[in-house]
DSSP file (Angstrom, degrees, kcal/mol; ACC not computed):
  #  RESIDUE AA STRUCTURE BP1 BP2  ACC     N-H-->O    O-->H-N    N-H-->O    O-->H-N    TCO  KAPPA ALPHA  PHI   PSI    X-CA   Y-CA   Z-CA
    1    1 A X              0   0    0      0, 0.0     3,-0.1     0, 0.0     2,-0.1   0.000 360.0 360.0 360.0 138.3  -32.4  -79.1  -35.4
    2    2 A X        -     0   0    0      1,-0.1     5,-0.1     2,-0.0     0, 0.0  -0.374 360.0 -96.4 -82.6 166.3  -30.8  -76.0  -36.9
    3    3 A X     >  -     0   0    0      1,-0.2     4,-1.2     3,-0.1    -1,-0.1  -0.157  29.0-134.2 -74.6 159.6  -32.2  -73.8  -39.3
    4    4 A X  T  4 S+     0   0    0      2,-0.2    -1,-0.2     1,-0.2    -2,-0.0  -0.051 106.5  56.9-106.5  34.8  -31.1  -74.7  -42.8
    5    5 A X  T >> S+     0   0    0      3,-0.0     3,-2.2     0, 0.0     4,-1.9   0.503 107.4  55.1 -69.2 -71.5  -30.2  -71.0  -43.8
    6    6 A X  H 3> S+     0   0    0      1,-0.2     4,-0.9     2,-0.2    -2,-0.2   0.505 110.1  40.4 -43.0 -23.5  -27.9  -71.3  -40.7
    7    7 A X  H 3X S+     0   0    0     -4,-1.2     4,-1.1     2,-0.2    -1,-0.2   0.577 113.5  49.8 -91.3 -13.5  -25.9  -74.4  -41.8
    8    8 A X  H <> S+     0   0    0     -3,-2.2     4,-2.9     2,-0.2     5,-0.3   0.916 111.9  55.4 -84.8 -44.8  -25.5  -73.6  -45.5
    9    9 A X  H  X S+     0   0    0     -4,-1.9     4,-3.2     1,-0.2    -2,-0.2   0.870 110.5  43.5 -26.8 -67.8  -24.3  -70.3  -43.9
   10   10 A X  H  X S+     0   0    0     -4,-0.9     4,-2.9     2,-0.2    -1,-0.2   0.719 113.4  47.5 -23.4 -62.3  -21.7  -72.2  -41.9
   11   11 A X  H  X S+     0   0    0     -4,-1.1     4,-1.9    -3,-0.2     5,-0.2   0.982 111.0  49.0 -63.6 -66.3  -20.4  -74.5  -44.5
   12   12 A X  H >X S+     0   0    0     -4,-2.9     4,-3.5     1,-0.2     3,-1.0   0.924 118.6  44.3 -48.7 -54.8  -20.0  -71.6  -47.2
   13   13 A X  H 3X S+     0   0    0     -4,-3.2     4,-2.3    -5,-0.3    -1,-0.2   0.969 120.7  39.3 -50.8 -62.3  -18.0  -69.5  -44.0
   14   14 A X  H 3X S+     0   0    0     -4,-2.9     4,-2.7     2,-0.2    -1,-0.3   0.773 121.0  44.7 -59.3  -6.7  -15.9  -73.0  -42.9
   15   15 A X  H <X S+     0   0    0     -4,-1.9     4,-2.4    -3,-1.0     5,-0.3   0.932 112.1  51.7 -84.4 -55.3  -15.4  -74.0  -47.1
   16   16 A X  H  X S+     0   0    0     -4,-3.5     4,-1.2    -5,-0.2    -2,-0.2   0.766 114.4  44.9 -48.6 -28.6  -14.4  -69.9  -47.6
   17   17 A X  H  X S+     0   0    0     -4,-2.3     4,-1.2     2,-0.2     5,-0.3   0.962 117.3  45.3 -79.0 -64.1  -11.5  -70.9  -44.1
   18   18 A X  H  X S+     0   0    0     -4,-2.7     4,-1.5     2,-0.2    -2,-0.2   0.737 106.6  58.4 -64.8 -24.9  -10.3  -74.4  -45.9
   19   19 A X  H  < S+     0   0    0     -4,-2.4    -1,-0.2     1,-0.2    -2,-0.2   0.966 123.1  24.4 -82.9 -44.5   -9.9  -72.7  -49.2
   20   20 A X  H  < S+     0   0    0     -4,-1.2    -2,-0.2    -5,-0.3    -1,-0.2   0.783 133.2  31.1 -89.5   8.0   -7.6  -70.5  -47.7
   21   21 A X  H  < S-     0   0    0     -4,-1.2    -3,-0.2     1,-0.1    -1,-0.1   0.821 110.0-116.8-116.5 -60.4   -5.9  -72.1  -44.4
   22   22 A X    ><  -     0   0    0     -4,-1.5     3,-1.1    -5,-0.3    -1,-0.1  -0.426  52.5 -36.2 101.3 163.6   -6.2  -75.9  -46.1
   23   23 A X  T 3  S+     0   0    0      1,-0.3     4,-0.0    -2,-0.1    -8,-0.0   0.148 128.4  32.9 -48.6 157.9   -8.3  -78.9  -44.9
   24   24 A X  T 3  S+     0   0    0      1,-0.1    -1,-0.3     2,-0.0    -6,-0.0   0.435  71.2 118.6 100.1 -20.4   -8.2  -79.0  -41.4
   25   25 A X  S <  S+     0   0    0     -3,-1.1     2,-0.2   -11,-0.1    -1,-0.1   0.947  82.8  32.7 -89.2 -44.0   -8.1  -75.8  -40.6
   26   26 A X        -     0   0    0    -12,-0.2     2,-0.4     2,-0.0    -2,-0.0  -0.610  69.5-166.8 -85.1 152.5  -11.8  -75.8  -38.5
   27   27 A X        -     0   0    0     -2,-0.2     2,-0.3     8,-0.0     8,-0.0  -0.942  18.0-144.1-140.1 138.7  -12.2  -79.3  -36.8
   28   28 A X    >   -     0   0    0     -2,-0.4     3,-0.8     1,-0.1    -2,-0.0  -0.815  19.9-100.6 -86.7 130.8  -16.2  -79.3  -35.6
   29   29 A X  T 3  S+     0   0    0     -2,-0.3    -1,-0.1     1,-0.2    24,-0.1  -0.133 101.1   2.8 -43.1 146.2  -17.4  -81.1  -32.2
   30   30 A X  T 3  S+     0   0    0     22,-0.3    -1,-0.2     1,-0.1     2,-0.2   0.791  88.6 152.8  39.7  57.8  -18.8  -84.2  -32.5
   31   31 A X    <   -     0   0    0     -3,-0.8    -1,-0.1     2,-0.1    -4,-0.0  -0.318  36.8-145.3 -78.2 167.3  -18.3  -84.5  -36.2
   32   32 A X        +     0   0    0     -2,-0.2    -2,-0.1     2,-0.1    -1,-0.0   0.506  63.4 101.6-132.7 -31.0  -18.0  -88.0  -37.6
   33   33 A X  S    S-     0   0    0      1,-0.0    -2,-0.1     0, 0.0     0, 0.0  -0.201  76.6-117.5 -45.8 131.3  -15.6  -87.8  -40.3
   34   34 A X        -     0   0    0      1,-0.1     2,-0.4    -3,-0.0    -2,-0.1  -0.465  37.1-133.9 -58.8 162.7  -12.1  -89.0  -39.4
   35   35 A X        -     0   0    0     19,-0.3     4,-0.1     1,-0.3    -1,-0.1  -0.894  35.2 -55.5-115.3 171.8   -9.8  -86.3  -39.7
   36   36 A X        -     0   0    0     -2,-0.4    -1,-0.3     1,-0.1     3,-0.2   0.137  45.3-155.0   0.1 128.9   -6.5  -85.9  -41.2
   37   37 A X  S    S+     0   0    0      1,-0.1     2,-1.1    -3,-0.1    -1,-0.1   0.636  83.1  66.1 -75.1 -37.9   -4.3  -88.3  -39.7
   38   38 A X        +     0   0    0      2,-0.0     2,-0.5     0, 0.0    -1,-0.1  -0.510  67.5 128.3 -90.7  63.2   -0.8  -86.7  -40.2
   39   39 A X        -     0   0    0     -2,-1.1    -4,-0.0    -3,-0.2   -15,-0.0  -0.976  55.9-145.6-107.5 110.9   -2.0  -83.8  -37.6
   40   40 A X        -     0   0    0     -2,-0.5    20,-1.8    19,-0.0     2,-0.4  -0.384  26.7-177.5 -64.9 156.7    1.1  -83.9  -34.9
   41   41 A X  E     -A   59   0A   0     18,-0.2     2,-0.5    15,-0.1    18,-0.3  -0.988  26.0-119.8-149.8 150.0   -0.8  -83.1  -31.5
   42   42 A X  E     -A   58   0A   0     16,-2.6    16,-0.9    -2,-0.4    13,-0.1  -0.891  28.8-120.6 -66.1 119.2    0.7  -82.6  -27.9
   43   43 A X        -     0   0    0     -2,-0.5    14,-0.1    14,-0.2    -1,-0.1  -0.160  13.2-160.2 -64.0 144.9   -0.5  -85.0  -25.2
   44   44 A X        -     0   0    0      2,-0.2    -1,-0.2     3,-0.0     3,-0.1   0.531  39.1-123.1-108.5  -4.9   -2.1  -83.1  -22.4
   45   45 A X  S    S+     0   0    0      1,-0.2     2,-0.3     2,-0.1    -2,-0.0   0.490  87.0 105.1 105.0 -18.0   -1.4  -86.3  -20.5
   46   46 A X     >  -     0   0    0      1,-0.2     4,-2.5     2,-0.0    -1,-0.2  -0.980  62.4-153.1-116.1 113.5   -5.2  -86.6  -19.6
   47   47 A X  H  > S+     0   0    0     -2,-0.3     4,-1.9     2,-0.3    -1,-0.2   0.906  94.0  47.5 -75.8 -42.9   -6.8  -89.7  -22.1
   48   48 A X  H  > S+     0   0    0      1,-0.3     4,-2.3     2,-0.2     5,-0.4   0.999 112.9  47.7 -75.2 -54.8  -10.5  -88.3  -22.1
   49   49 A X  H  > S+     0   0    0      1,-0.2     4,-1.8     2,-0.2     8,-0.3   0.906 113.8  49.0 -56.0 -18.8   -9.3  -84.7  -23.0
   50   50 A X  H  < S+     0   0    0     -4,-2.5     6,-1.5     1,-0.2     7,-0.8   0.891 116.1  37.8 -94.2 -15.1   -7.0  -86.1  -25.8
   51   51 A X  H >< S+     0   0    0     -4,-1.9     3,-0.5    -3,-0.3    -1,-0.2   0.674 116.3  56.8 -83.8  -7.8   -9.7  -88.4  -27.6
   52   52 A X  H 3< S+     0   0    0     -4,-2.3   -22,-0.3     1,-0.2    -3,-0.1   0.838 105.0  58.3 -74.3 -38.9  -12.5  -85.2  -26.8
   53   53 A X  T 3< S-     0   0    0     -4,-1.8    -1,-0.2    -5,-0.4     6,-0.2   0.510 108.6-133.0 -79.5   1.1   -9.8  -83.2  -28.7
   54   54 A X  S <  S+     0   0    0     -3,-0.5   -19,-0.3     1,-0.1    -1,-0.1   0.143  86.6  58.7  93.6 -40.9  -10.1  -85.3  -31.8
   55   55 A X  S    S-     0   0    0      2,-0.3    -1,-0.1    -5,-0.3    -4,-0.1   0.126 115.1 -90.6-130.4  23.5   -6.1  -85.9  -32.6
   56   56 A X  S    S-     0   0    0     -6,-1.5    -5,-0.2    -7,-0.1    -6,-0.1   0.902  98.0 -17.0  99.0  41.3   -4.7  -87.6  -29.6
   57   57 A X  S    S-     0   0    0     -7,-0.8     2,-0.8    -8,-0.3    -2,-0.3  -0.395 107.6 -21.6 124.9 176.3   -3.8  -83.9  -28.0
   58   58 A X  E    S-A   42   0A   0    -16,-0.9   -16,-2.6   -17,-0.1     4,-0.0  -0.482  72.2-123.6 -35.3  88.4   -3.3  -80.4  -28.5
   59   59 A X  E     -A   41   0A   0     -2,-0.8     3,-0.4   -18,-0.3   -18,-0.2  -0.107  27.2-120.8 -47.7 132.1   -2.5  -80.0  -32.6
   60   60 A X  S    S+     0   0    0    -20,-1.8     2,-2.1     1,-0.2    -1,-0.1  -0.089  85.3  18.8 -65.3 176.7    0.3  -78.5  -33.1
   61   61 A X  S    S+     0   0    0      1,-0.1     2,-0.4     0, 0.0    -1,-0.2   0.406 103.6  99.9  63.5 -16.6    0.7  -74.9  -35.2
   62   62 A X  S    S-     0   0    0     -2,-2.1    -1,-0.1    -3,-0.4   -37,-0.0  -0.705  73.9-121.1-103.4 157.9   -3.2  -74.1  -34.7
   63   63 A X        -     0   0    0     -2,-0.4     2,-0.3    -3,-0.0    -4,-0.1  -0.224  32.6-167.3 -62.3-179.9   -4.8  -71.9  -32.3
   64   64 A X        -     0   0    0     -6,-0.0     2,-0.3     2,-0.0    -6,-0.0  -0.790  17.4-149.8-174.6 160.9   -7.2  -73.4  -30.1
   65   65 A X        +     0   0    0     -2,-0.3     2,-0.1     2,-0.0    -2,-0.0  -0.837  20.4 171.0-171.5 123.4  -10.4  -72.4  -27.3
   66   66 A X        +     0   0    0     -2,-0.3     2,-0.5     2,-0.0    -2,-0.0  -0.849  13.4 141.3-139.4 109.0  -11.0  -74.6  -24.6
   67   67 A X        +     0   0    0     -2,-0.1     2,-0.3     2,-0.0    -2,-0.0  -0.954   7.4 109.6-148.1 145.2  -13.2  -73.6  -22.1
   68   68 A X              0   0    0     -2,-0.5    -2,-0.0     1,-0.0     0, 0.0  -0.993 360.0 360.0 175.2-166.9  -16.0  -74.8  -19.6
   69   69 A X              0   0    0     -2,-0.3    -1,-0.0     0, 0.0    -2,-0.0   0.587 360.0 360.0 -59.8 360.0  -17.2  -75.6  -16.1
């Protein structure tokens, strides 16, 4: 479990990104809140990467990092 310095830390950084960016703007892994529904996304075409990614593909208009083995 993480240290509870480190997570208030976390939240204050991601609240200090949504107050300016808007909701959405960070999306966390393996969160459990739905998100935002009206997020347009690009298929990649592949079904496990587009439910892994949370909105049914690549969201449009955001940056994004994907990387791994």
């Amino acid at each position: 479990m993480a240290n509870p310095e480190k997570e208030k830390a976390i939240e204050l950084a991601v609240s200090a990104i949504e107050k300016q960016f808007g909701k959405g703007a960070v999306m966390r892994l393996g969160n459990d809140e739905p998100l935002v529904q009206d997020i347009s996304a690009i298929s990649t075409g592949s079904v496990s990467l587009d439910l892994a990614l949370g909105v049914g593909g690549i969201p449009r208009g955001r940056v994004i990092e994907i990387y791994g083995p």
